[in-house]
Structure formats: C-alpha cells, structure tokens
DSSP file (Angstrom, degrees, kcal/mol; ACC not computed):
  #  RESIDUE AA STRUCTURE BP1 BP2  ACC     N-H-->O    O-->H-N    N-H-->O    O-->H-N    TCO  KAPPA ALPHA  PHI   PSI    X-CA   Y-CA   Z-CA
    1    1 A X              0   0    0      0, 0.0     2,-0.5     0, 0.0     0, 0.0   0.000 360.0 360.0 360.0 142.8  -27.2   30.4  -24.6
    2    2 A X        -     0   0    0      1,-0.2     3,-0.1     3,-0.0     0, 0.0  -0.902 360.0-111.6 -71.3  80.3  -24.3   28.2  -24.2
    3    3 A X        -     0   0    0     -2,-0.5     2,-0.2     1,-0.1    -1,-0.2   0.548  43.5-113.3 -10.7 130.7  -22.9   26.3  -21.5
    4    4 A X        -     0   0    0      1,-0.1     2,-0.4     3,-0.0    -1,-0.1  -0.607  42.4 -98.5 -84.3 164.1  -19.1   28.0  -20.4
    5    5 A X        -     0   0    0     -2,-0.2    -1,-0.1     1,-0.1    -2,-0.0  -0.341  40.5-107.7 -65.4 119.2  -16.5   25.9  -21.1
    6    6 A X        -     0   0    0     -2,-0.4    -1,-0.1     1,-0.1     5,-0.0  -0.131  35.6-118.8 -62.2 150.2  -15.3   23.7  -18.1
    7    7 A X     >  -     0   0    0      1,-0.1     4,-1.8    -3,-0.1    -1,-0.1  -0.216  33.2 -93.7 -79.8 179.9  -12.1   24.8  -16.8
    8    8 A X  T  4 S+     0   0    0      2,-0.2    -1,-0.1     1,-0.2    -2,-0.1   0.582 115.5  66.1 -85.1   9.9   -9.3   22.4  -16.9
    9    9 A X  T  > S+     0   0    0      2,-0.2     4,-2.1     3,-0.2     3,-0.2   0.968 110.3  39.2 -21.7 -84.7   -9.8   21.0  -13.2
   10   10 A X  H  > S+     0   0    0      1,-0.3     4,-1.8     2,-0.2    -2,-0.2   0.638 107.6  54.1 -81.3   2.7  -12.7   19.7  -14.2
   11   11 A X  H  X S+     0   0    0     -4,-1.8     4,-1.2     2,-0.2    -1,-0.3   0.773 117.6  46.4 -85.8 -21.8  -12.0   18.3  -17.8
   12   12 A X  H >> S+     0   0    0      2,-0.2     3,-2.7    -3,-0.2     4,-1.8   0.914 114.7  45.9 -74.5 -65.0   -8.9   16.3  -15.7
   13   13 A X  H 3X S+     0   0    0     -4,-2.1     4,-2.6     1,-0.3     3,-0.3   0.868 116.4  42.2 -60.2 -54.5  -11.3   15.2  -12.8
   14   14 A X  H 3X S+     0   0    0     -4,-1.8     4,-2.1     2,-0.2    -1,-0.3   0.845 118.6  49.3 -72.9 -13.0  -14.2   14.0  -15.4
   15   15 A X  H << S+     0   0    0     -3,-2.7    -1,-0.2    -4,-1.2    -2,-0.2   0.985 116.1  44.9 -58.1 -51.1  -10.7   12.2  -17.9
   16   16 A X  H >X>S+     0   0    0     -4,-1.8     5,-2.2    -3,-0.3     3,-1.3   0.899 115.9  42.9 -77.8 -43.6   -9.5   10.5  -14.4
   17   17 A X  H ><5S+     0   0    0     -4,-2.6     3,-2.4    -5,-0.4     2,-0.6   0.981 114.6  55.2 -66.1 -54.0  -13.2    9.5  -13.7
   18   18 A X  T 3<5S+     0   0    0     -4,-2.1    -1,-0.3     1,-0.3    -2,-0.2   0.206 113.2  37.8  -7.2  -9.0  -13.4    8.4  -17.5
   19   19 A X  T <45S-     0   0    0     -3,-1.3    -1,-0.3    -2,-0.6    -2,-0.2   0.652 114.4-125.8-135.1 -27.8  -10.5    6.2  -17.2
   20   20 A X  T <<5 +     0   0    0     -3,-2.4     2,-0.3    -4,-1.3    -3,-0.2   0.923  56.8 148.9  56.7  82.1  -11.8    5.2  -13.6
   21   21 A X     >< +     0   0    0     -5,-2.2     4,-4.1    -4,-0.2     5,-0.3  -0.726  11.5 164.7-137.3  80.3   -8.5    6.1  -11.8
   22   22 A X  H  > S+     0   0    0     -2,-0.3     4,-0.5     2,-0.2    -1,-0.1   0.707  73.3  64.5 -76.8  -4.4  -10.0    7.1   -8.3
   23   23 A X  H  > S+     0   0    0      2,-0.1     4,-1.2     1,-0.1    30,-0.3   0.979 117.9  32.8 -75.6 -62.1   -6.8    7.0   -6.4
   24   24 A X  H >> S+     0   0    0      2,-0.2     4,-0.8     1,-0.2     3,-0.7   0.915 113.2  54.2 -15.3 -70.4   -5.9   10.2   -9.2
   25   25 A X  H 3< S+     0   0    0     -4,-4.1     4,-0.2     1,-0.2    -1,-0.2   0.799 113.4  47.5 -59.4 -27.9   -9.4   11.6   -9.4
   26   26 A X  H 3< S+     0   0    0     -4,-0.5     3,-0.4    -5,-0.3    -1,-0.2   0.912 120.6  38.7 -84.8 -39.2   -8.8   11.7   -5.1
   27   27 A X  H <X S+     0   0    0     -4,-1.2     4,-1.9    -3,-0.7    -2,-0.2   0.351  91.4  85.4-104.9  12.1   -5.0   13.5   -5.5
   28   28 A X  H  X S+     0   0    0     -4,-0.8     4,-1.1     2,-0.2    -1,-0.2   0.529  81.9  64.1 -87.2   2.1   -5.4   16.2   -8.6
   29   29 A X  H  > S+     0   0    0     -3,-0.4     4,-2.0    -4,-0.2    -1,-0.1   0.890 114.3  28.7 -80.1 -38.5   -6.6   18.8   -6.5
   30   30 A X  H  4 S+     0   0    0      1,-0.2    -2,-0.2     2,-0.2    -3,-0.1   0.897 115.4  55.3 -37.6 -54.5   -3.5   19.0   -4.6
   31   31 A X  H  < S+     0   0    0     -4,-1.9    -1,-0.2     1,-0.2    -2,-0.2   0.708 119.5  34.6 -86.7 -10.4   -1.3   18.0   -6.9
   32   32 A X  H >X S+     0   0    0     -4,-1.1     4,-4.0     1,-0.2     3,-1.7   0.744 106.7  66.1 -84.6 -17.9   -2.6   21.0   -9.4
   33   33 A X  T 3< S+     0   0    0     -4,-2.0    -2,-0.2     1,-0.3    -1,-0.2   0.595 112.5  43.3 -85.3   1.1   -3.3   23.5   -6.3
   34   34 A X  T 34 S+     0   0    0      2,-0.1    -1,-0.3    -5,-0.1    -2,-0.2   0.007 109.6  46.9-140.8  63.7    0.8   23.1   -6.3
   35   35 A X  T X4 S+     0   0    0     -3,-1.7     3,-0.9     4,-0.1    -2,-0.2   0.160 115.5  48.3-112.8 -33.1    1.7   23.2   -9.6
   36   36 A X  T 3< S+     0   0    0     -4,-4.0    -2,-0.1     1,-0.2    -3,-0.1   0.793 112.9  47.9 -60.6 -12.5   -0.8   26.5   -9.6
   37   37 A X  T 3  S-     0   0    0     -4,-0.2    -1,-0.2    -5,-0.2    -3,-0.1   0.365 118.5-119.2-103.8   5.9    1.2   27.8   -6.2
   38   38 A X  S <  S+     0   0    0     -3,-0.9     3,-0.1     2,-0.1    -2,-0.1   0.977  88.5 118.1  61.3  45.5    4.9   26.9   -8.4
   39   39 A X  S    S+     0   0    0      1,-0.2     2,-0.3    -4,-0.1    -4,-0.1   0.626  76.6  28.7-106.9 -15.1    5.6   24.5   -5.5
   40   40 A X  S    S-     0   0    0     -8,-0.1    -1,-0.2    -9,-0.1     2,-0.2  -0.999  71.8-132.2-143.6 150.9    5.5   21.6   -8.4
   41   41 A X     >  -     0   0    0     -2,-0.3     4,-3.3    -3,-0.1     3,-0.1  -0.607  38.9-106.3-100.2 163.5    6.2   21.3  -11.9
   42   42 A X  H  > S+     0   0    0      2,-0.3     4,-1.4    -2,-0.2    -1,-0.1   0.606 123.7  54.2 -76.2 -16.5    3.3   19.4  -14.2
   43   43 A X  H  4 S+     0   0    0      2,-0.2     4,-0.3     3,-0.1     5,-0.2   0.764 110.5  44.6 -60.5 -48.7    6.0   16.1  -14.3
   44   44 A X  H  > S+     0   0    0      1,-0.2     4,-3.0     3,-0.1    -2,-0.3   0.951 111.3  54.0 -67.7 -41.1    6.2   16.2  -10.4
   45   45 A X  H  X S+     0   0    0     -4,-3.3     4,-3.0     2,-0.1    -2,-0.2   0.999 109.5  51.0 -73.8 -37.9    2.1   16.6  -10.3
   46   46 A X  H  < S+     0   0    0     -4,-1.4     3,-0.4     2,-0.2     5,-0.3   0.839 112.6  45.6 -48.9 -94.1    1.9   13.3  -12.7
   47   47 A X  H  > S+     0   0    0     -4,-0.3     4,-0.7     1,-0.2     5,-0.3   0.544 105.9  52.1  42.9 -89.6    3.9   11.5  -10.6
   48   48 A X  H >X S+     0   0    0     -4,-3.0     4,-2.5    -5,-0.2     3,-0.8   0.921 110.0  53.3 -65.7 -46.2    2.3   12.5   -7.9
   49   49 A X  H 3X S+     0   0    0     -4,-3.0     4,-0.9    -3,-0.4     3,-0.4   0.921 116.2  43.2 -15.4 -93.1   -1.4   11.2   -9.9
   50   50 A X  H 34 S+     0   0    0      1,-0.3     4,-0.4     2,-0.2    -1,-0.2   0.225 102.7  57.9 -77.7   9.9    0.1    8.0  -10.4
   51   51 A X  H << S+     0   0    0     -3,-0.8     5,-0.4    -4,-0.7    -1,-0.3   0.515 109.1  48.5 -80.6 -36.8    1.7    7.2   -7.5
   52   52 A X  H  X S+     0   0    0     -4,-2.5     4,-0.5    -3,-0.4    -2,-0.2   0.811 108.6  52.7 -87.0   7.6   -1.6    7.5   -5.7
   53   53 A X  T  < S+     0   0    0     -4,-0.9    -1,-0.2   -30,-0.3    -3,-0.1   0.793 117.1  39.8 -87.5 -32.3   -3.3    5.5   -8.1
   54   54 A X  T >> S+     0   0    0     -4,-0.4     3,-5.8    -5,-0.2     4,-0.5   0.894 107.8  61.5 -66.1 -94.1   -0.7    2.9   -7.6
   55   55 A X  H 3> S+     0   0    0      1,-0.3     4,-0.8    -4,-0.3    -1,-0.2   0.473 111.9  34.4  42.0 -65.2   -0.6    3.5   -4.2
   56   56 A X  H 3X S+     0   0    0     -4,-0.5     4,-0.9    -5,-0.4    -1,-0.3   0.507 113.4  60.2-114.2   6.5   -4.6    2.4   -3.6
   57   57 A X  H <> S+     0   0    0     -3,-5.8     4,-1.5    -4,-0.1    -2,-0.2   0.812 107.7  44.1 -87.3 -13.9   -4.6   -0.4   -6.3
   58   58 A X  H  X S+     0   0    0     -4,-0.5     4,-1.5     2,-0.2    -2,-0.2   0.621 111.9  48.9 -97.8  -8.0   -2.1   -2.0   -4.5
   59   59 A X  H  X S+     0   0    0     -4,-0.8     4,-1.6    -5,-0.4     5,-0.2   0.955 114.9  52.1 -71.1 -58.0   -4.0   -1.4   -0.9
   60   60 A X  H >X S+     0   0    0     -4,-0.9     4,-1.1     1,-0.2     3,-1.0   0.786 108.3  48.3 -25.9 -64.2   -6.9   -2.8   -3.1
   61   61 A X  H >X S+     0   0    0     -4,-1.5     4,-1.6     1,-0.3     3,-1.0   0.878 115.2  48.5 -62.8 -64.3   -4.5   -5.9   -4.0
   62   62 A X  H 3< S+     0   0    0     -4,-1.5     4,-0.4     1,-0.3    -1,-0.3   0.667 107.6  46.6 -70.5 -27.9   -3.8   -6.2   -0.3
   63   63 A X  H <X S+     0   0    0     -4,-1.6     4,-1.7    -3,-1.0    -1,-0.3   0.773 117.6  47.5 -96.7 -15.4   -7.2   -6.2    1.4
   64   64 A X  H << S+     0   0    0     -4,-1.1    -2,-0.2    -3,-1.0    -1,-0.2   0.785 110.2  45.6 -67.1 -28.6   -8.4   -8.6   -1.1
   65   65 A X  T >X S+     0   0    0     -4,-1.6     4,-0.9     2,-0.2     3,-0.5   0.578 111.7  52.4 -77.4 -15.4   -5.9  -10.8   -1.1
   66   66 A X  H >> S+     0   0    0     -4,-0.4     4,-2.0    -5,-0.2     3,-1.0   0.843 116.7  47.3 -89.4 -46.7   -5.8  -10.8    3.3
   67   67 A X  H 3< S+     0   0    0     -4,-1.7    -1,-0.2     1,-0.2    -2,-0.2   0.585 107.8  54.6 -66.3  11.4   -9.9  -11.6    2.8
   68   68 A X  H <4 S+     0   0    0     -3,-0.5    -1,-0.2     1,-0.1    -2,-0.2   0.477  98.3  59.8-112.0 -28.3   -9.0  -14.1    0.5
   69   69 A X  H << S-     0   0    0     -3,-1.0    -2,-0.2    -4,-0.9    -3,-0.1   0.701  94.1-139.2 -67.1 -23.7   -6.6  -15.8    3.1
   70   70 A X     <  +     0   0    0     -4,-2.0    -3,-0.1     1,-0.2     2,-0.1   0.854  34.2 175.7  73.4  21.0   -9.6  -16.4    5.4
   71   71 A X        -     0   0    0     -5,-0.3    -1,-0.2     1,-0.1     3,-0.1  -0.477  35.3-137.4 -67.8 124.0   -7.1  -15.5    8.4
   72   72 A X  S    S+     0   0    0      1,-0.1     2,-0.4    -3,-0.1    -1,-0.1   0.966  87.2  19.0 -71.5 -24.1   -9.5  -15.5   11.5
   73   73 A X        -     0   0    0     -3,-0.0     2,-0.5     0, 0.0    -1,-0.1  -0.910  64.3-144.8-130.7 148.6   -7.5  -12.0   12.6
   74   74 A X        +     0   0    0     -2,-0.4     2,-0.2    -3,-0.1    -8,-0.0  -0.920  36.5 161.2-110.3 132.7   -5.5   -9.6   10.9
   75   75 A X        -     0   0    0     -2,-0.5     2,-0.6     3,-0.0     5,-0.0  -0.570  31.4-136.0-145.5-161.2   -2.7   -8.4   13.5
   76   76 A X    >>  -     0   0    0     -2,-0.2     3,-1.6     1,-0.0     4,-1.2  -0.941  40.4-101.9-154.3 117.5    0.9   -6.6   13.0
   77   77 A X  T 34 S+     0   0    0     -2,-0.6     3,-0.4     1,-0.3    -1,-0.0   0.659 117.9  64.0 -47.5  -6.7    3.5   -7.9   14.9
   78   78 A X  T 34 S+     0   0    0      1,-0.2    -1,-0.3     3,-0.0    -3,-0.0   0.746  98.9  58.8 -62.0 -42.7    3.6   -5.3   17.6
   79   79 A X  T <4 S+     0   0    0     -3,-1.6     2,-0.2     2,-0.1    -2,-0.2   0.564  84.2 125.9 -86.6  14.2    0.2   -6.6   18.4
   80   80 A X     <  -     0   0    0     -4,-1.2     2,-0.5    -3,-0.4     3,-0.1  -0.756  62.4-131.6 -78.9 128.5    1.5  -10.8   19.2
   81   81 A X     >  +     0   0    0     -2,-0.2     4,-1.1     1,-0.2    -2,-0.1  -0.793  40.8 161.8 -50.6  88.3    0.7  -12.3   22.0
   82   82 A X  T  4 S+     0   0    0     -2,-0.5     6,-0.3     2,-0.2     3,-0.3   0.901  79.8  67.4 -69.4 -44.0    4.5  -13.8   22.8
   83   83 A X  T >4 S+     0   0    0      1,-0.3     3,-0.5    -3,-0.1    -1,-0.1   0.864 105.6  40.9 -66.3 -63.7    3.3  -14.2   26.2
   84   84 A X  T 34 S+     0   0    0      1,-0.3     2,-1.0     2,-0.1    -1,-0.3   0.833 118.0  41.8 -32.4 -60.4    0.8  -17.0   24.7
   85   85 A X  T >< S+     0   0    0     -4,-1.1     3,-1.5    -3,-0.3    -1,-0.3  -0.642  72.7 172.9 -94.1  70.8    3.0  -18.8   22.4
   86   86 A X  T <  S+     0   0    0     -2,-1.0    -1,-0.2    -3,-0.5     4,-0.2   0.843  71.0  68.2 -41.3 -37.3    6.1  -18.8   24.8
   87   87 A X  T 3  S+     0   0    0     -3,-0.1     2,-0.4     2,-0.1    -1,-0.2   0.838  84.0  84.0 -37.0 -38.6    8.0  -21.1   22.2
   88   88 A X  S <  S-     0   0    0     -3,-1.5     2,-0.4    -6,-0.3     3,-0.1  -0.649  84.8-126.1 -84.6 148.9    8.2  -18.4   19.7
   89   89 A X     >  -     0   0    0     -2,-0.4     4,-4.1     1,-0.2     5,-0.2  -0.604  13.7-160.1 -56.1 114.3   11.0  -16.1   20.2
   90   90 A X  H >>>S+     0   0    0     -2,-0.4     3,-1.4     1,-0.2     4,-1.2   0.910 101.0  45.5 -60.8 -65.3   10.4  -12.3   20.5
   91   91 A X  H 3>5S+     0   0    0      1,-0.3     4,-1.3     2,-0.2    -1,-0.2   0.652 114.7  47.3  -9.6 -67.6   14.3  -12.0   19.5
   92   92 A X  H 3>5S+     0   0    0      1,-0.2     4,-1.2     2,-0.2    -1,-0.3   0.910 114.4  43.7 -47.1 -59.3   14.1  -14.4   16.7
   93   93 A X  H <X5S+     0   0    0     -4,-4.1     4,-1.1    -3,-1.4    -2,-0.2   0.756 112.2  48.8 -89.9  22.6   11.2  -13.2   15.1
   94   94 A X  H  X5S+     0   0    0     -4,-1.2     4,-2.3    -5,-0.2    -1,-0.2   0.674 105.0  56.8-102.6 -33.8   11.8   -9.6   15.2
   95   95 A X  H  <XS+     0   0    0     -4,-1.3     5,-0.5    -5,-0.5     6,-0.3   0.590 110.0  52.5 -78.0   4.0   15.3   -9.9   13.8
   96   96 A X  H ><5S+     0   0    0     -4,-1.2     3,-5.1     2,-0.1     5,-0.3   0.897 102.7  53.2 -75.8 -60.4   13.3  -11.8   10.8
   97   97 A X  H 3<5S+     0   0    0     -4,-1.1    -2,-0.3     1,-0.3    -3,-0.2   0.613 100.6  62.4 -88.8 -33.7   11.0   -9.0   10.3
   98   98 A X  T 3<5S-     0   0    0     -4,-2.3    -1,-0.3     1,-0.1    -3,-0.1   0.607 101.3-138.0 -68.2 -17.0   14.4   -6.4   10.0
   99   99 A X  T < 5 +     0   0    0     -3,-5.1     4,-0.4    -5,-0.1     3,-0.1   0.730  52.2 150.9  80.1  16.9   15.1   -8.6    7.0
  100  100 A X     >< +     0   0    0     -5,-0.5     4,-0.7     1,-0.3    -1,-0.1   0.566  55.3  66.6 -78.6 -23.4   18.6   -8.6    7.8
  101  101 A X  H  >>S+     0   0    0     -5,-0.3     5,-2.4    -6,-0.3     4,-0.6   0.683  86.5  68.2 -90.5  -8.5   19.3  -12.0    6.3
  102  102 A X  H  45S+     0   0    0      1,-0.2    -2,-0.2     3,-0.2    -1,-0.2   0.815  98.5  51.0 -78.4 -13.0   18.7  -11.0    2.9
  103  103 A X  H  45S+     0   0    0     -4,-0.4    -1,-0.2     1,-0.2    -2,-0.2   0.658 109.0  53.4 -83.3 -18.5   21.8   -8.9    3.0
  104  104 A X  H  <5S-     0   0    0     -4,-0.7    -1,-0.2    -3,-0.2    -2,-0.2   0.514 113.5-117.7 -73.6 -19.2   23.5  -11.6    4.1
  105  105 A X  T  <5 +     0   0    0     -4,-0.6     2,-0.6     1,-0.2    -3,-0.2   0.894  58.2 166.9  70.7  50.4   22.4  -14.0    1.4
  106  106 A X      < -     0   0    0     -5,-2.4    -1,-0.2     2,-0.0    -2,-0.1  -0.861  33.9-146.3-127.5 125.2   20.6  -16.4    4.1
  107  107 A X        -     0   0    0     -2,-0.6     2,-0.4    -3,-0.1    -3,-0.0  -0.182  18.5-161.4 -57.3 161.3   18.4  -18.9    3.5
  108  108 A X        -     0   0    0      2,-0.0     2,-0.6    -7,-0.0    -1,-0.0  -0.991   6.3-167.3-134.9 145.0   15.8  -19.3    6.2
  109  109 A X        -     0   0    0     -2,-0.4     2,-0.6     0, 0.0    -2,-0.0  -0.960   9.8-149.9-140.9 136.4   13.8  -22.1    6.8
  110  110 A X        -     0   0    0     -2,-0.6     2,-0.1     0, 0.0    -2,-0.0  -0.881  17.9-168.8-117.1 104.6   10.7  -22.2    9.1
  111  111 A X        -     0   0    0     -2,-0.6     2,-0.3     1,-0.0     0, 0.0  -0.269   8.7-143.4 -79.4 164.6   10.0  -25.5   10.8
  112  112 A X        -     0   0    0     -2,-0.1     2,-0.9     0, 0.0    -1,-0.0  -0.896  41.8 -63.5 -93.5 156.9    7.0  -26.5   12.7
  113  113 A X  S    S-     0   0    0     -2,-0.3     3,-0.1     3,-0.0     0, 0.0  -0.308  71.5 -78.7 -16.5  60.6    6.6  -28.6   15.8
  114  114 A X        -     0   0    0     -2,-0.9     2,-0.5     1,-0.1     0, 0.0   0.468  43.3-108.3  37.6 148.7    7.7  -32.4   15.6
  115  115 A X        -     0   0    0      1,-0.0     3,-0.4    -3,-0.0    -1,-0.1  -0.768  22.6-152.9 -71.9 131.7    5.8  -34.5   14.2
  116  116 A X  S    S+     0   0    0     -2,-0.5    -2,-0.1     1,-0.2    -3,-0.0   0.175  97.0  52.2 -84.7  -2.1    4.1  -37.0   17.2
  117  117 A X              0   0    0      1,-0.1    -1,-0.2     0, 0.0    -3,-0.0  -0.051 360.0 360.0-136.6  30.9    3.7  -39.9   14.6
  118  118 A X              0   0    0     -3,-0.4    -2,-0.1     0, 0.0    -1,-0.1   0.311 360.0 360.0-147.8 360.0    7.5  -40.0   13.3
C-alpha cells in the first residue's frame, strides 16, 4: 500500500522548512486559509510569506545586534528617566525622535559635556 499524496499545505510547509524560512513556514496557514476563503489572491499570499520572513530576519538582525552593543539596559524612550538626567531635555529629545529635521534638510550634531581638561 502506498502512502496518499500530501496535500499542498504540507508540500509548501515541508519547501518553506527546506529552504529554512521559519518567519513563512509560521505565516502560510493564514495566508493560504485566505486565499482558500477568496479574501486573497496567491500574489497577495506571497507577499504576505515574505514579508513575514523579512519581517523576523530583521527582528533577528535587531536583537543580535542590541546584544552585541553590550548596552547594560534596553529601554524605549517613553521609559527615560528625565527626572535623573535633568540636563537632557524632554522637548529637545522628543522633537528628535519625530525626525522632523530630516524634512528640513538639518544637520544635527550631538555634543557631550565639556571637557574639564580643555
């Protein structure tokens, strides 16, 4: 007797493990359970594949590269302590983070404290 033939679910999930694209392998049941419901067309479900494969190599990228900075904390600016560094400016550095000078065409340059020996 003869094995049945695997359907084409699983001949995509064992290609995408085959190719070892788990950010894919993690988003073809979706993206096929809505091409099967006509809610996506097979170009919109690739897509959708290879944006989530991009999508968690570039999270990959990121959490190696922060443990690769040696940073003792990893924090989001909503979570700074202004009230500790009172020199920095909330104002200032939040109207960086809107990115507002790059539409402007403005350099920015980020000083440190005086030197004590200059």
């Amino acid at each position: 007797m003869s094995a049945p033939a695997a359907s084409r679910r699983d001949r995509l999930r064992e290609m995408l493990a085959d190719l070892r694209l788990p950010g894919a392998l993690e988003a073809v049941d979706g993206a096929l359970a809505d091409v099967d419901g006509g809610a996506a067309t097979a170009g919109e479900a690739i897509e959708r594949l290879l944006g989530a494969q991009i999508a968690l190599r570039n999270d990959r990228r990121l959490e190696t590269a922060m443990r690769a900075s040696r940073l003792p904390a990893v924090k989001t600016l909503a979570q700074f302590d202004f009230a500790f560094q009172p020199d920095v400016k909330r104002e200032r550095i939040e109207s960086l983070h809107e990115l507002g000078f790059l539409g402007r065409r403005e350099n920015v340059v980020l000083l440190g404290p005086p030197s004590l020996g200059s």
